[in-house]
C-alpha positions in Angstrom: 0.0 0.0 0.0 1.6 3.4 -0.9 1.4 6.4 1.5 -0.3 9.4 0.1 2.5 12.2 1.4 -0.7 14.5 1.0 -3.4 12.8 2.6 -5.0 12.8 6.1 -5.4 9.3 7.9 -7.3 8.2 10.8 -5.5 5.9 13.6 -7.5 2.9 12.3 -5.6 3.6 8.7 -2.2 3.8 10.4 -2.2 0.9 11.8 -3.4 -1.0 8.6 -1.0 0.6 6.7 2.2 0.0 9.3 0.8 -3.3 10.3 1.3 -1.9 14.3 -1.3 -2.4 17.1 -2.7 0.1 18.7 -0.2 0.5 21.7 2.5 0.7 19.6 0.7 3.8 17.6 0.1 5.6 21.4 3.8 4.5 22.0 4.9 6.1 18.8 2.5 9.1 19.4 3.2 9.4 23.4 7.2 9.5 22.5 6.7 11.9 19.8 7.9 9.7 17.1 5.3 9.9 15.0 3.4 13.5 14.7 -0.6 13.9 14.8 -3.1 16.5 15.0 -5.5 16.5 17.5 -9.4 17.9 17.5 -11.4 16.7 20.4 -10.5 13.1 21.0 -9.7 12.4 17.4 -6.5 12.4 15.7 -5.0 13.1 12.4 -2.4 11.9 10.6 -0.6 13.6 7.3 0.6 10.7 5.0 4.0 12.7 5.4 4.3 12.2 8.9 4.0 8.6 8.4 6.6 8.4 5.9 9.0 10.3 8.3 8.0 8.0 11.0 9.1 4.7 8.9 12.2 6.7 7.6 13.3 7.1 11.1 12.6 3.8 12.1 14.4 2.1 9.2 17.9 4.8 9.7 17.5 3.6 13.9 17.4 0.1 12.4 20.2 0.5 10.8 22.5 2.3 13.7 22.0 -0.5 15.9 22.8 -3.5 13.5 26.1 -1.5 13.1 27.3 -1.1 16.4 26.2 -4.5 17.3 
């Protein structure tokens, strides 16, 4: 599935998309991993926010299988 850099996804999406539950999502949120808007109770996601997201997890990835 490709990632819309322009679009807006709901939480339910995200977690379709990244294949993550839904504590990891409040982990990534919580930590401030992964950016979101907020209105009321609902958040927001722009499709660039999840590509930065998987960018970062993929260079973190990385760092550690090097030092190891």
């Amino acid at each position: 599935m490709q990632i819309d850099p322009n679009a807006i996804y709901r939480p339910e999406d995200v977690k379709a998309i990244l294949k993550i539950g839904r504590m990891t999502l409040g982990y990534a949120c919580k930590s401030g991993k992964l950016k979101f808007a907020q209105q009321g109770r609902q958040r927001f996601f722009r499709g660039q926010w999840l590509l930065d997201y998987v960018d970062n997890s993929v260079i973190q990835n990385q760092a550690q299988t090097q030092t190891v």
